[in-house]
N, C-alpha and C positions, 0 to 999 in steps of 0.2 A: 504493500500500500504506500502512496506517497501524501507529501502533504502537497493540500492543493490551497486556492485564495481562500483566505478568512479563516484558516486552519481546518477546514474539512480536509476528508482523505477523499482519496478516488484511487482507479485502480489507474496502472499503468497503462498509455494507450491503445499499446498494440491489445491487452487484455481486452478490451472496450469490443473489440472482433467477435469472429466467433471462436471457438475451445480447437479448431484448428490449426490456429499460432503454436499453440503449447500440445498439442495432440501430436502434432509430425514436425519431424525429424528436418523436412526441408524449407524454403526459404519461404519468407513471406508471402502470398499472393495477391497480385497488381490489387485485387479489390481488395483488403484488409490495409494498406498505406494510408499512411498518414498524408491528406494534402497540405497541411501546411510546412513539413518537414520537405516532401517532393519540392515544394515550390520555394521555398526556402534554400533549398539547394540548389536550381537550376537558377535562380538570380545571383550563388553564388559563384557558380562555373563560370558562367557567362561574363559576370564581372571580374575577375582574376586575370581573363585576358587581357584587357585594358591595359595593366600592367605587364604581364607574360611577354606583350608583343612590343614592348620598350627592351628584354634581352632578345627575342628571337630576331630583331631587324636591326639593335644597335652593340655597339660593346660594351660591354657589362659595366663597366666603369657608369654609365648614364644612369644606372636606377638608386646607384650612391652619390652622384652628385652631378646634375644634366646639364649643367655648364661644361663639362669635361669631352661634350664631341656635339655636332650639329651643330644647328640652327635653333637662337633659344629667345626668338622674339617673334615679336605681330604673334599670326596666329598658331603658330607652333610656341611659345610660352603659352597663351590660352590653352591650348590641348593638354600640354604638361600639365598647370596649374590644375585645370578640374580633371584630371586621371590620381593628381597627386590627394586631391581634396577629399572628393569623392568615393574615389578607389582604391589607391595602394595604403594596402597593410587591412584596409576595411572587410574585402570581400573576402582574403585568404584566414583573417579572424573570422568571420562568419561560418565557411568554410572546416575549420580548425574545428571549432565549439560543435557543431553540427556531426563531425566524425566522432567527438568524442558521445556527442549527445549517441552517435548509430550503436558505440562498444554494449552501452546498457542497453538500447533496447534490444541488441544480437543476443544477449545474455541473458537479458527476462526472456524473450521469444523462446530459447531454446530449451528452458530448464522443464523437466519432467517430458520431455523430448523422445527416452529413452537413450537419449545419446548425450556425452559430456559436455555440456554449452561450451567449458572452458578448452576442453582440448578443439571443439571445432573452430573455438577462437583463434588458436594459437596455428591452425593449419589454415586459415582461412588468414589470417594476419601475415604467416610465412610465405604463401601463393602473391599478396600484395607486395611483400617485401623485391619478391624475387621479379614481377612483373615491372616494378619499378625499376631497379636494378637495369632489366631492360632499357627501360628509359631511358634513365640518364646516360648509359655508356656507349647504347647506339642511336640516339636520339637527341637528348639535350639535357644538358648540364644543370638545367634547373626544375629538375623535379622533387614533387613534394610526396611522393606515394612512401621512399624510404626512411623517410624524418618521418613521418603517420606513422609509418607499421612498427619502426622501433622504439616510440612512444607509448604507440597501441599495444605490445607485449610487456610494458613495467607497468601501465597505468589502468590495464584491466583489474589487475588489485584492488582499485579505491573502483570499480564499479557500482556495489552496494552500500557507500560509505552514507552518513548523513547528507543532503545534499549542500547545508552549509560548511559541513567538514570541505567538501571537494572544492564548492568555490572561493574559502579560506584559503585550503593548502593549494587553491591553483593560482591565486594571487599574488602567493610568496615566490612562487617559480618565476611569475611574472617580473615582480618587485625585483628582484635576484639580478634578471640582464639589465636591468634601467639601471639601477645601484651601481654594476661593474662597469657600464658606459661612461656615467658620471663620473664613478671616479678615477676613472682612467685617464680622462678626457683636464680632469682637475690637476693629475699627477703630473701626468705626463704632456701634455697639452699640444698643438698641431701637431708634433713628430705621431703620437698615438694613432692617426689616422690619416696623415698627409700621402703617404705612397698608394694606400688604395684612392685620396680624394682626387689626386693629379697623377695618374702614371704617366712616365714619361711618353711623349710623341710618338718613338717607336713602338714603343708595345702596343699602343692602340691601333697604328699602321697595318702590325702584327697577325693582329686580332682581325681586324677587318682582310685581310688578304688571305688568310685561316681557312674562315666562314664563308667567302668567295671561291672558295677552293673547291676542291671535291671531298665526299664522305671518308676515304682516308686521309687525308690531309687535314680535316676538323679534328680527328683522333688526339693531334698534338692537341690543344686547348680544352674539349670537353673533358677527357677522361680524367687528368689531375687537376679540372674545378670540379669535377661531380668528384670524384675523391676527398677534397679535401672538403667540400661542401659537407660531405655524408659523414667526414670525423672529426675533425677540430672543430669546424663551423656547427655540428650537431653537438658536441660537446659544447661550445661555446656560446652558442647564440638558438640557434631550432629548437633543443630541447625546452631550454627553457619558457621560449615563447611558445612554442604549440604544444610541448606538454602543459602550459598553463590553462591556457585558452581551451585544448581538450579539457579537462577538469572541469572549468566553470561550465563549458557545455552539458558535459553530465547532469549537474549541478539544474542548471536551465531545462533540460530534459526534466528530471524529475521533479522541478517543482510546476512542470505544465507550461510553463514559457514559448517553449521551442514547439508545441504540439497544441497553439491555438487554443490552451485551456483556460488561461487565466482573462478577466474581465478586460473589458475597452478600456477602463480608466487608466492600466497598466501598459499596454501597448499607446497608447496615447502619449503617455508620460515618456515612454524609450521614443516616441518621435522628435518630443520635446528634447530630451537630450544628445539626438542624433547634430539636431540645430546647435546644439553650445557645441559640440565634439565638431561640426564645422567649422564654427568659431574659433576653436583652440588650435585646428591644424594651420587654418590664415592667419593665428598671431604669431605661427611658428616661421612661418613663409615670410611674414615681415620682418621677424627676426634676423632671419640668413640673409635675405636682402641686405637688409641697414647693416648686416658684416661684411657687405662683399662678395658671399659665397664663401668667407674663409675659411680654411679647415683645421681654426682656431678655437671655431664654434661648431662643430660639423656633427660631434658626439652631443654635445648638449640642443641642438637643432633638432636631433632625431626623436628624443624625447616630447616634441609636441604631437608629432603624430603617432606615433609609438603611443601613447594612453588615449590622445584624442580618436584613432582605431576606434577604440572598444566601445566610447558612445556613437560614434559614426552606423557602427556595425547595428548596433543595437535598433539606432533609429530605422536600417532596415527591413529588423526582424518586426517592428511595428508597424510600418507601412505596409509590408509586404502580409502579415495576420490580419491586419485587419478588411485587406480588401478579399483575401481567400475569406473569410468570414462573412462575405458580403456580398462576394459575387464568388460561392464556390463554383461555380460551370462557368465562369468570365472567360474571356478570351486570353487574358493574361494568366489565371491560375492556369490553363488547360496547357497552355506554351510553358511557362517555367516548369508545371510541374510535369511535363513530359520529359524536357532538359534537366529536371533533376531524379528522375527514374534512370535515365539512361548518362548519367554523371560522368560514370566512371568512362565510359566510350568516347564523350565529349571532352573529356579532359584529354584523351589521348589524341583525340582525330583535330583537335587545337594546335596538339606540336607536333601532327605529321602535315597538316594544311602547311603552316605556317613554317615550319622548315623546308615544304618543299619550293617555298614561298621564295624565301630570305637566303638559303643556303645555295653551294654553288652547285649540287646533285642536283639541283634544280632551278628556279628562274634566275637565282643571284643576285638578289635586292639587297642584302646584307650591307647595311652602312650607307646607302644613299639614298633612303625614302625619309622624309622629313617625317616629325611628329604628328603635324596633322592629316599626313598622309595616312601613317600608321593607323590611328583613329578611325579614317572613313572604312579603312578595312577590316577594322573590327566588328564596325558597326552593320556591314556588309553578311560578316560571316557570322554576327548570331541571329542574322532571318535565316542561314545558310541551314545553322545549326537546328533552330525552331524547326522548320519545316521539315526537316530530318527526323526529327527525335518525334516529333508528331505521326508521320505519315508513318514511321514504322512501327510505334507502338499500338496501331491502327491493326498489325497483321501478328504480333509479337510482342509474348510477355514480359522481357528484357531485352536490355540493350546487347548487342553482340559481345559485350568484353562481360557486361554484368553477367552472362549465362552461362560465360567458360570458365568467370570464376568461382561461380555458384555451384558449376558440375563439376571440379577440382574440388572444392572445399566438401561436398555432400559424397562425393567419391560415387556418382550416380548421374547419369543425363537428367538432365532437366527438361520439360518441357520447354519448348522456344516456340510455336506457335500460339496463338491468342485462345 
């Protein structure tokens, strides 16, 4: 039981189904979902490009400090400015929380199963690991599926914890990288961060001549950034923020949050503070401005968005329940919440579009499409994706990658017709 508004209890949502969920062994079925969870996710996916396709079209250096290559005025600043406001750090928290919100409900769904909710976890979390894996090494350097799954194996633990125990101790994790930023940034001061804020001229030459290249000639630059991504960077910075972020998700799961249970007054309230987390990420922006761009200030700059995220994010999940609330068969639940049934597909077919896009295996746009170039193309590709995730789940109970994971993890095919 959880506690729900005003201290009543309710059961968990998937419970709210029918004895189905918890009867068999296998995966949820399309009619038993949650739509505000589907919809909730497919505004996440969607959004995380925005940002994704600042490393898949520039050098990496841009998403740490976008003075460092392009064109960073008129209307390519604008482009930046609202991908920076709006989206980076916001969507991949939403994102984040919402995985962590899936570990519990995979775990209530599965118990009395007959089968061990926790070992199909840990086989179902190691299929993720190893698809990732994929990813990054033959694909791109910035994925997030390995930083989840090795999160996802220590933080199934605090599954059933109190749900203020979880968004407690997921705070402190949070609390933990901003602390080590600061004081880093105090200690040690530009040197701390100057070589990633300005790398020298050639490397970034380097980088772009790389990714211009062919898929063996990217080898040099993705495989030892998705390595060191995947350990010092997950040691140093991923765990702490996405193992945080999962936590409170749980946390937001079970108090009804994330599953469209709790009152308007409360989703109202998370829009309201979506607005100040706007707020907060523009006094950070006017911040760096009035320095310059220095990367004097570069650690304590990141700090605005870095917290301002988590109310940004939030005002999503209010916007976005309260109109699944209102308009469940709208045209907009029906599209997000199709892109977020078929997530996992859509995350992938993101960075095989758009590497064949940018990369030199293919068109070779890497380094010379401006930012608001970047944009229209985003914006392009999630009617691309819509219309996709829609028309198939029209013929098909999962997404094509959701159904191979689903029949690896059950050790059983799945049904994949409707």
């Amino acid at each position: 039981m959880l506690v729900g508004r005003n201290g009543k209890l309710f059961d968990a949502p998937t419970r709210q189904c029918s004895n189905s969920v918890t009867d068999e062994p296998g995966p949820t079925p399309p009619s038993e979902r949650i739509a505000s969870l589907d919809a909730l996710r497919g505004v996440a996916v969607l959004g995380i490009l925005v940002i994704n396709v600042r490393l898949f079209s520039m050098p990496e250096v841009t998403l740490l400090n976008p003075t460092a290559y392009g064109d960073f005025s008129g209307l390519n600043y604008w482009s930046w400015l609202a991908g920076h406001v709006l989206a980076e750090l916001k969507f991949i928290t939403l994102f984040s929380a919402l995985f962590g919100a899936g570990i519990v409900l995979f775990i209530e769904s599965k118990r009395g199963s007959g089968r061990s909710a926790m070992w199909l976890h840990y086989r179902r979390t190691g299929l993720l690991i190893a698809i990732g894996l994929g990813h990054a090494y033959l694909l791109w350097y910035g994925d997030v599926l390995v930083p989840y799954g090795l999160c996802a194996l220590v933080l199934v633990a605090c599954w059933d914890w109190e749900p203020s125990k979880q968004a407690g101790i997921g705070f402190v994790l949070l609390f933990v990288l901003s602390a080590i930023e600061v004081s880093v940034g105090l200690a040690v001061g530009p040197e701390a961060i100057g070589g990633q804020w300005a790398p020298a001229e050639a490397a970034i030459r380097s980088e772009v001549s790389t990714y211009r290249g062919g898929w063996i000639e990217q080898l040099s630059h993705r495989v030892p950034t998705a390595f060191t991504r995947q350990t010092s960077g997950f040691i140093g910075q991923a765990f702490w923020r996405v193992g945080g972020t999962m936590l409170v998700g749980m946390a937001l799961y079970r108090w009804g949050v994330l599953t469209g249970e709790r009152s308007d007054r409360l989703y109202y309230r998370l829009v309201g503070g979506g607005v100040v987390g706007v707020g907060v990420v523009l006094l950070g922006v006017y911040y760096i401005e009035s320095a310059d761009w220095g990367a004097g200030v570069a650690l304590f700059w990141r700090q605005f968005n870095y917290w301002g995220s988590f109310l940004v994010a939030g005002g999503y999940v209010g916007v976005v329940t309260l109109y699944v609330r209102r308009r469940p068969d709208g045209p907009l639940t029906r599209a997000f919440a199709a892109v977020g049934r078929t997530a996992f597909t859509n995350y992938l077919l993101q960075t095989v579009v758009a590497t064949t896009v940018f990369y030199g295996h293919g068109i070779g746009l890497f380094g010379s499409v401006s930012r608001a170039e970047a944009l229209g193309m985003v914006l392009a590709f999630w009617v691309l994706q819509v219309v996709l995730s829609v028309a198939w789940l029209r013929r098909f109970r999962f997404g094509p990658v959701e159904w191979l994971w689903r029949t690896l993890t059950y050790g059983e095919r799945q049904p994949l017709r409707a």
